[in-house]
N, C-alpha and C positions, 0 to 999 in steps of 0.2 A: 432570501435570495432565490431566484427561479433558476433552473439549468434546463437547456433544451434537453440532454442525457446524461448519460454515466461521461461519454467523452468529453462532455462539455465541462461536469465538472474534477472530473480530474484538471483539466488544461487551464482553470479557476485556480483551486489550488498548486499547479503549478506555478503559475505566473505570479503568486503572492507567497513565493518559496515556501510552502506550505505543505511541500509533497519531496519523499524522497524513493527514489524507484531503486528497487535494488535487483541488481541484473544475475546475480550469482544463484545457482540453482539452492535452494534453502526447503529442508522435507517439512509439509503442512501439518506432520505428525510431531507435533510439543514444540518446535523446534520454531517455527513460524508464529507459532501463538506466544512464545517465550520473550523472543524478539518485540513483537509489536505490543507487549501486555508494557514491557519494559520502556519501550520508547514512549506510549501513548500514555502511561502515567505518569511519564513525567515531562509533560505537556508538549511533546514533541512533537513533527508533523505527522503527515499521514504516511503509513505505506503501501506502497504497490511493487509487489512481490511479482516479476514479470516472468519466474523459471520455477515455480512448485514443481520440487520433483516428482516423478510420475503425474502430471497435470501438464496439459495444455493452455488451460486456459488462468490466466495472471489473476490473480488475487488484490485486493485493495483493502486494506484495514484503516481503519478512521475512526 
């Protein structure tokens, strides 16, 4: 499948409940990789991490 960008396909997996955004701030240090190591082995969707503490900018693991 093609995606215009990164927005496009987040709002892809959005729309095919594929994606869960977690809004709670969660440190990128063990803590963020624990989570998504956990979710995404056991075939769950994708996430996007929108508050990494100390980071601006949201994270997407898939």
């Amino acid at each position: 499948m093609h995606y215009r960008d990164l927005r496009d396909f987040i709002a892809q997996l959005e729309s095919r409940g594929e994606l869960r955004r977690i809004s709670a701030p969660v440190s990128p240090h063990l803590e963020m990789t624990a989570l998504a190591d956990r979710v995404l082995r056991s075939g769950g969707p994708a996430l996007l991490f929108e508050n990494p503490t100390g980071h601006r900018m949201p994270v997407l693991a898939n």
